[in-house]
Every structure is written in structure tokens, then in C-alpha cells.
C-alpha positions as CSV (number, residue, x, y, z in Angstrom):
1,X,-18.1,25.1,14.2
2,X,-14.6,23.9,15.9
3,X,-12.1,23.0,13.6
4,X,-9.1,20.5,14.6
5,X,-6.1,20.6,11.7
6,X,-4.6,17.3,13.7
7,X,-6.8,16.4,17.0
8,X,-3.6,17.9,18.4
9,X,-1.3,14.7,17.6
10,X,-1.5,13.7,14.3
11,X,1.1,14.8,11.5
12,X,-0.6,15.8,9.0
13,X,-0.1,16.0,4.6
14,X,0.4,19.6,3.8
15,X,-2.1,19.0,1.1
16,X,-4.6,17.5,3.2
17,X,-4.3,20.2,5.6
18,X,-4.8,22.4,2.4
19,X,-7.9,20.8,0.9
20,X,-9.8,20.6,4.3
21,X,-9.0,24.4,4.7
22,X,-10.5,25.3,1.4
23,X,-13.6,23.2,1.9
24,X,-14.2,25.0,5.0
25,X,-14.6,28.1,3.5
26,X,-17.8,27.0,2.2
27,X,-19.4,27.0,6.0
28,X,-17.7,30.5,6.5
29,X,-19.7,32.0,3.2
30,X,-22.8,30.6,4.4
31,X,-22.7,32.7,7.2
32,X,-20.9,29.7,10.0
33,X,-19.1,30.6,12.3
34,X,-15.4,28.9,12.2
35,X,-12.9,28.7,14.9
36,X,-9.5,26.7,14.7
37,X,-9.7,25.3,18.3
38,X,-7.1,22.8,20.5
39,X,-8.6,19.7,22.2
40,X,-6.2,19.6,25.0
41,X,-4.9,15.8,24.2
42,X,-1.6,15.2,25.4
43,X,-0.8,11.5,24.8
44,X,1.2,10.9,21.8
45,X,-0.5,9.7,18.6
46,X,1.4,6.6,18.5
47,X,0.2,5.5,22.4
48,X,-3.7,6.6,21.4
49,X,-3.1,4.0,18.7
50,X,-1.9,1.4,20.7
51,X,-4.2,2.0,22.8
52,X,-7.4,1.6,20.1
53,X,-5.5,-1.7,19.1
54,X,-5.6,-2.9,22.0
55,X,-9.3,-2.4,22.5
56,X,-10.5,-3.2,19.2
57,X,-8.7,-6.6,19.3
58,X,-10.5,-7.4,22.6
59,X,-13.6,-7.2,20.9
60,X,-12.6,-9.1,18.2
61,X,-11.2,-12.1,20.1
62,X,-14.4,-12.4,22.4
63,X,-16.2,-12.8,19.0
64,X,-13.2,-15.5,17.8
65,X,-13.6,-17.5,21.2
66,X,-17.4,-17.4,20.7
67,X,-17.1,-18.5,16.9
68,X,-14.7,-21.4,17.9
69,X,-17.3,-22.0,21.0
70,X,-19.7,-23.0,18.4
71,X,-17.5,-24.5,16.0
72,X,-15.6,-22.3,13.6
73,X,-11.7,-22.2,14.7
74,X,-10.6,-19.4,12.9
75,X,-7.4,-19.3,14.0
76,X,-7.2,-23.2,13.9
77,X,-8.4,-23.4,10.7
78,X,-7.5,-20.5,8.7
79,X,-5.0,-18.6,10.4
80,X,-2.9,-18.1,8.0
81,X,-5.5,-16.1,5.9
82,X,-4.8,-13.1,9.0
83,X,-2.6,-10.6,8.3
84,X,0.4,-11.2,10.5
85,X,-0.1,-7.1,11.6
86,X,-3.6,-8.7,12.8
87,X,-2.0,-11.8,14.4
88,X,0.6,-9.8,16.0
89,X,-2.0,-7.7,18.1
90,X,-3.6,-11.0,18.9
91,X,-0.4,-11.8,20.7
92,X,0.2,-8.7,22.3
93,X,-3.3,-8.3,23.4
94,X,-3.3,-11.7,25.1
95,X,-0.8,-10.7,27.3
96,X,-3.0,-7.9,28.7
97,X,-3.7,-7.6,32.3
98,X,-6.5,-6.5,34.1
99,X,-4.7,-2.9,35.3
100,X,-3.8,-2.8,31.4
101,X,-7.6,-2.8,30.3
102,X,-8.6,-0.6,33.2
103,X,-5.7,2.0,32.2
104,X,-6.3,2.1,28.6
105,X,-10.4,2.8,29.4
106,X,-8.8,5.9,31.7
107,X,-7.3,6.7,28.1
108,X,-10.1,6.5,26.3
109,X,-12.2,8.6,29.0
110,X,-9.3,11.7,28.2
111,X,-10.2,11.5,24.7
112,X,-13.8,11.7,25.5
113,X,-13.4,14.8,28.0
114,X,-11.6,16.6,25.3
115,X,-14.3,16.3,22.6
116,X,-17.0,17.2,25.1
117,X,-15.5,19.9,26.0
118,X,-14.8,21.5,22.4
119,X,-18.6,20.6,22.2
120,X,-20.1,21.9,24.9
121,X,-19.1,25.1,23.2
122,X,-19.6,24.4,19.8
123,X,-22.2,22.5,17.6
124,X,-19.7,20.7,15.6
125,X,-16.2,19.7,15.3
126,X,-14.1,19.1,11.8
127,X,-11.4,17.6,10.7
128,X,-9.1,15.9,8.2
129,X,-10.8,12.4,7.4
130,X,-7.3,11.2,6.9
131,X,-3.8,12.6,7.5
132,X,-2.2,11.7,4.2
133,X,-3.6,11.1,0.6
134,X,-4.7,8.1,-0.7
135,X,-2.2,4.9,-0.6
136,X,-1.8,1.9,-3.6
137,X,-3.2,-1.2,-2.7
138,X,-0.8,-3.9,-2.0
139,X,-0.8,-6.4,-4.2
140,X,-0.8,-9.6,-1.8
141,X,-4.3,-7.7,-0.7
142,X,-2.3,-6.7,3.4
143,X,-2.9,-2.6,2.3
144,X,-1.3,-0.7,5.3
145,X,-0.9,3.2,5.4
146,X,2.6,4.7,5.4
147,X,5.2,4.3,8.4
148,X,5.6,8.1,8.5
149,X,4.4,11.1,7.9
150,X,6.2,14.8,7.5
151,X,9.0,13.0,9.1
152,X,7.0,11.6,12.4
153,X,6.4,8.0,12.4
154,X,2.7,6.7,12.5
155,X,1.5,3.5,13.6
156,X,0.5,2.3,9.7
157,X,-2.1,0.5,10.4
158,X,-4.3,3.2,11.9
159,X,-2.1,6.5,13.0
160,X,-3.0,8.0,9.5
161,X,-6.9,7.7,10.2
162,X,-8.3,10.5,12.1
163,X,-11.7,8.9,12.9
164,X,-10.8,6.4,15.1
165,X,-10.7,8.6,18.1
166,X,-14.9,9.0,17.8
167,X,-14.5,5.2,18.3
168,X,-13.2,6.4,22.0
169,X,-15.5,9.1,22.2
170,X,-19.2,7.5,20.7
171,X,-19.9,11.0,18.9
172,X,-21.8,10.9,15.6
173,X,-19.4,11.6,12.8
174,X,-19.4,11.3,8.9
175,X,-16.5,11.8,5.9
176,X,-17.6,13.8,3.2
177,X,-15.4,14.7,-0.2
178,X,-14.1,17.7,0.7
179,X,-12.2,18.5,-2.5
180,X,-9.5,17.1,-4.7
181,X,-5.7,16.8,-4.6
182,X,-3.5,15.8,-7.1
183,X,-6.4,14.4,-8.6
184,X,-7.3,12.2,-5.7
185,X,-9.9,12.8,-3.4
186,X,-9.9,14.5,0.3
187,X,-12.0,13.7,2.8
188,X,-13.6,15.8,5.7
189,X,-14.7,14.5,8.7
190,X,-17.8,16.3,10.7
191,X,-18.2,15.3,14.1
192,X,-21.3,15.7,16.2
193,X,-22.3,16.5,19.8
194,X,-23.8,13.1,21.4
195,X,-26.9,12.0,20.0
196,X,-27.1,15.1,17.5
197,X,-26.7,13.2,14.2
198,X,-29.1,15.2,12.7
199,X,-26.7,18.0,12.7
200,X,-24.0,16.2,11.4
201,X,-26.5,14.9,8.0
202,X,-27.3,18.6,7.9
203,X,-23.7,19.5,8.0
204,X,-23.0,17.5,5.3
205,X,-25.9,18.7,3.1
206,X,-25.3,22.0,3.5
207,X,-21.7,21.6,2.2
208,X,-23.2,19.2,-0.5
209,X,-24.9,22.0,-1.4
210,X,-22.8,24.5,-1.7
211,X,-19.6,22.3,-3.1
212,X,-21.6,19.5,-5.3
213,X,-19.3,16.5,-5.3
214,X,-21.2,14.8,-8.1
215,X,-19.3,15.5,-10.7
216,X,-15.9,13.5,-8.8
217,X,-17.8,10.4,-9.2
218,X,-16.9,10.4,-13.2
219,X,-13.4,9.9,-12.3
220,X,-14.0,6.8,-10.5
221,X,-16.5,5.8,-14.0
222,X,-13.4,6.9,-16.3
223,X,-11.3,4.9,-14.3
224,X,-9.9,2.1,-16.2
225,X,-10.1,-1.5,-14.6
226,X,-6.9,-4.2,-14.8
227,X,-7.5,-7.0,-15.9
């Protein structure tokens, strides 16, 4: 097993970092085999980002244009239920040209060499599920992450979220509990080689196994609800 502390760019919580290293200690006494291992990514977290922004909000205006194409104008009609983080991608996205889309895909393609090669020599990669612990829901319902983190600023819509680089990449991945801190939980991120998802459910059987994360669920039951 390859394990990543940051996917060599993000700043991470020191009690994140903490939490994931105690929860790998499980694989270790079940007889794994755990390296700490560098992915070779040398873009700045804040341009891989931008970069997924820019992608993802593609996608989502082809889907906008074909909804308004058959008669739902969302931004017409309800554009002021959009964040205006949301709207201001829309904007910057529309401005995109042709060399833009084609360089951020070269982007994407780096991320994806770098995972294939970590897992052409190992079975599986881990990681922090997120680089900071859990934030307070806003209260006009627009929750964003924080601006910075150990002193580096993040993109705080997604530069705390470690599993949007498997959006790049296609590799099977899940988040698992991987402990608590402070009382809140931690999550742990298993990433697969392509196609292998088997090995990633296994992964995160084993570790059910072996650190039952049943018992967190009562703090979520004991948990009281505003009003």
C-alpha cells in the first residue's frame, strides 16, 4: 500500500494527518505492507483546482444549455437560487478558449501519469479524505470550506477535498472513518488501480474489520436536532 500525506500539494490539518496515520497502522498489523510514497505532481494545489472548476462547470453548462433547450431556463428563471461562487465559475468558464480546454486536459493527463505510476507499483494508494476537520454549516445554506489552511490559502470551495483529483484520474476510490478527532470524525480515502474496485471494497473491509466504526454512528443518534 502507497500512502500520500497531501498528493504532494495539499496543506494539510496536523490532526488529520495524525488520524490517517493511526488508522494505517491497522493495515501494517495485518501483515500490509506500507510505504509513504511522492506522486511527482508539481502544479500548485490552487491551479489543480482551478483547473477541476473549470472542467466540472463545462459539464454542468452543457447540461444547463440542454435543460433550457427543452424548456427549463435555469439561469432565467432561478438564478438567483445559485450560489454566486457557482455563478462566478459560470462566468469565468464562458470565457474559455479552445487552447484553454485543450491545456487544462494536458493537466489532467499529469495527474493521471502520477497515480499510474504510484500504482503500477503498488495495489493501492491512501490518503486523507479531507485536509481539515469538519466545517459549520452556513446558515444561508452557501457551506464553503476554509480560505486557508496551516497558513497556505486553499481554493474553499474544493482545495480542502483530496478526492477530486480521482475525478482527473478515473481510479476507484472510497472514504472510510478512519478515526475520530476532537470528537469529529476523519475520513480515509483508499484509492484503486483502474478497474480494481474489488480491492478497494476489500480494503475497506479489512479495516472495518479490524477498527469497527459502528459504534461512531451513536454520536450522530445522540446528536441533538435544532429546532
Amino acid at each position: 500500500m502507497a500512502y500520500s500525506p497531501d498528493l504532494d500539494v495539499f496543506p494539510v490539518d496536523r490532526r488529520i494527518a495524525e488520524a490517517v496515520r493511526r488508522a494505517l497502522l491497522a493495515f501494517e498489523e495485518a501483515g500490509a505492507h506500507v510505504e509513504e510514497v511522492k506522486l511527482g505532481i508539481t502544479r500548485s494545489q490552487r491551479e489543480l483546482s482551478d483547473v477541476w472548476s473549470r472542467l466540472y462547470m463545462l459539464l454542468n453548462l452543457q447540461a444547463i444549455e440542454n435543460m433550457k433547450r427543452d424548456g427549463i431556463d435555469l439561469f432565467g428563471q432561478h438564478r438567483d437560487d445559485f450560489p454566486p461562487e457557482y455563478l462566478d465559475w459560470v462566468e469565468k468558464t464562458k470565457r474559455m478558449s479552445g487552447p484553454d480546454f485543450f491545456r487544462d486536459q494536458a493537466v489532467r493527463s499529469e495527474v493521471y501519469d502520477a497515480f499510474q505510476n504510484v500504482l503500477d507499483k503498488f495495489d493501492l494508494l491512501v490518503t486523507p479524505t479531507l485536509a481539515c476537520p469538519p466545517v459549520d454549516n452556513a446558515g444561508d445554506g452557501n457551506t464553503i470550506g476554509p480560505k486557508a489552511i496551516n497558513g497556505v490559502d486553499i481554493d474553499p470551495l474544493i482545495g480542502w477535498c483530496l478526492t477530486y483529483f480521482v475525478n482527473f484520474t478515473g481510479h476507484p476510490a472510497a472514504s472510510i472513518p478512519a478515526g475520530l478527532s476532537d470528537g469529529l470524525p476523519v475520513g480515509m480515502q483508499i484509492i484503486g488501480r483502474r478497474n480494481a474496485d474489488f480491492d478497494v471494497l476489500a480494503a475497506s473491509a479489512a479495516f472495518e474489520r479490524l477498527r469497527p466504526w459502528q459504534d461512531i454512528y451513536r454520536i450522530c443518534r445522540e446528536r441533538p436536532l435544532k429546532a
